[in-house]
N, C-alpha and C positions, 0 to 999 in steps of 0.2 A: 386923490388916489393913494396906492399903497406907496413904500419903498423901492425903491430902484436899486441898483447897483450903485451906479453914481452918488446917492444921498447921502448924507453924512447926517448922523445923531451926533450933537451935542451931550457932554460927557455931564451934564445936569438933568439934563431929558434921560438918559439912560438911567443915572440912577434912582431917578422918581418911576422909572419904570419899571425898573428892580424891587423897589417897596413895594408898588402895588403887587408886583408878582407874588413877593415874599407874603405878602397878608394875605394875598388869595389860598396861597397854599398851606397859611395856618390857620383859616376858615375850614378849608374842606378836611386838614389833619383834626383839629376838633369836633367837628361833623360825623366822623368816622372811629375816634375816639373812645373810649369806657364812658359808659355812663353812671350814674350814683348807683346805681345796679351792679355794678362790673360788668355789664353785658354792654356791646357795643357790635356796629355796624360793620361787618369785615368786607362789604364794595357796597355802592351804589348800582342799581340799574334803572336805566336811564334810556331815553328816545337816541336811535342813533343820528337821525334826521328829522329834520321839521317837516319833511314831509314822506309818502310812501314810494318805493323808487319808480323812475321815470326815466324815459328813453334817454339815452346820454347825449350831448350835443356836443361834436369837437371844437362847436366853436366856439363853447362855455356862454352861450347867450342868457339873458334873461329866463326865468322856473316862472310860473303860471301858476302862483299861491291864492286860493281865496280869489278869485278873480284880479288880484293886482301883481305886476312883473315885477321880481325881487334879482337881483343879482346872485348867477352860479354859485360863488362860493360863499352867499351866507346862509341859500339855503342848505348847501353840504354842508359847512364847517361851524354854522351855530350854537352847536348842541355840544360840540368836540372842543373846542379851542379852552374854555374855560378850565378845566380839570389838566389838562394837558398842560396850560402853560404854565398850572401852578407845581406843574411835575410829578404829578401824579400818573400812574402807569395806565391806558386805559386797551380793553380789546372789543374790538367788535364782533357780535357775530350774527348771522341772521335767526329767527326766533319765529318764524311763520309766514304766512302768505295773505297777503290784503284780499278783497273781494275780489278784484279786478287781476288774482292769482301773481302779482309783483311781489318779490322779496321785501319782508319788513325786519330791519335788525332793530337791536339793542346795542348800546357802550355801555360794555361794566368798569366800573371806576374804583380801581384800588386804592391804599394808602400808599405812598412815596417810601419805596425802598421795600413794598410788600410784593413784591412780583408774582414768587410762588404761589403768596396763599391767591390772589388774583387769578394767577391760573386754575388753580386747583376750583375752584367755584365756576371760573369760564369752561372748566372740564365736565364739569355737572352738568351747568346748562345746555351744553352743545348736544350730551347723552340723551338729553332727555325733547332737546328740540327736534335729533335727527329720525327721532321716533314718526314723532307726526309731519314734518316738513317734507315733501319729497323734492328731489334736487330737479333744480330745471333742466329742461332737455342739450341745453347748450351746458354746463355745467362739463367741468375739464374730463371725470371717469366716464362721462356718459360719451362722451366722442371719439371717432375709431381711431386707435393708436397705428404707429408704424411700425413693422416687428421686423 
């Protein structure tokens, strides 16, 4: 299992975990980088989930991948945790509708300390998604307010 409250890291295990973080996050800062061109990648877009969204279960049970049962949070948190932990900024947003009419997002992944410009391209995409995406029925403005 994961961490508890109660657990305790060893102050060796931490900092070998601290490397890896650290080399992760100088993979994807190179990644994102100038290339021998000067021209370079200003985000990543990327799957926001391994798979398309699905009824939510409060009891976080087992997702129904490919015919075999994978645990809640790796089919949410798969695609996310990597970028993230190496500190990079990331946002999600949805980007369309599967066959089956369920929300499908993207995570755009910026460079670490580039927040703006990250927004500024999540600004783009979201203009140009809310075009063709209509918002579900349950969706917060489509629901009667109290006045």
């Amino acid at each position: 299992g994961g961490l508890t409250v109660k657990d305790t890291v060893k102050v060796g295990e931490f900092a070998e975990a601290e490397k890896i973080r650290l080399r992760a996050r100088c993979e994807v800062e190179r990644a994102l980088s100038p290339h021998k061109g000067g021209k370079r990648e200003s985000v990543w877009i990327l799957p926001a989930c391994g798979v398309t969204a699905f009824p939510h279960d409060p009891e976080r049970g087992p997702i129904q991948v490919d015919g075999e049962d994978i645990a809640y949070w790796k089919v949410l948190g798969a695609y996310a945790f990597q970028a993230s932990t190496a500190g990079c900024p990331i946002v999600t947003l949805p980007i369309g509708l599967a066959d089956d009419g369920m929300p499908v997002g993207v995570q755009v992944v910026g460079r670490a300390w580039c927040d703006e410009e990250l927004l500024e391209v999540c600004s783009l995409l979201e203009a140009v998604a809310t075009r063709s995406v209509p918002k579900p029925p349950h969706h917060a403005y489509s629901l009667p307010h109290d006045k």
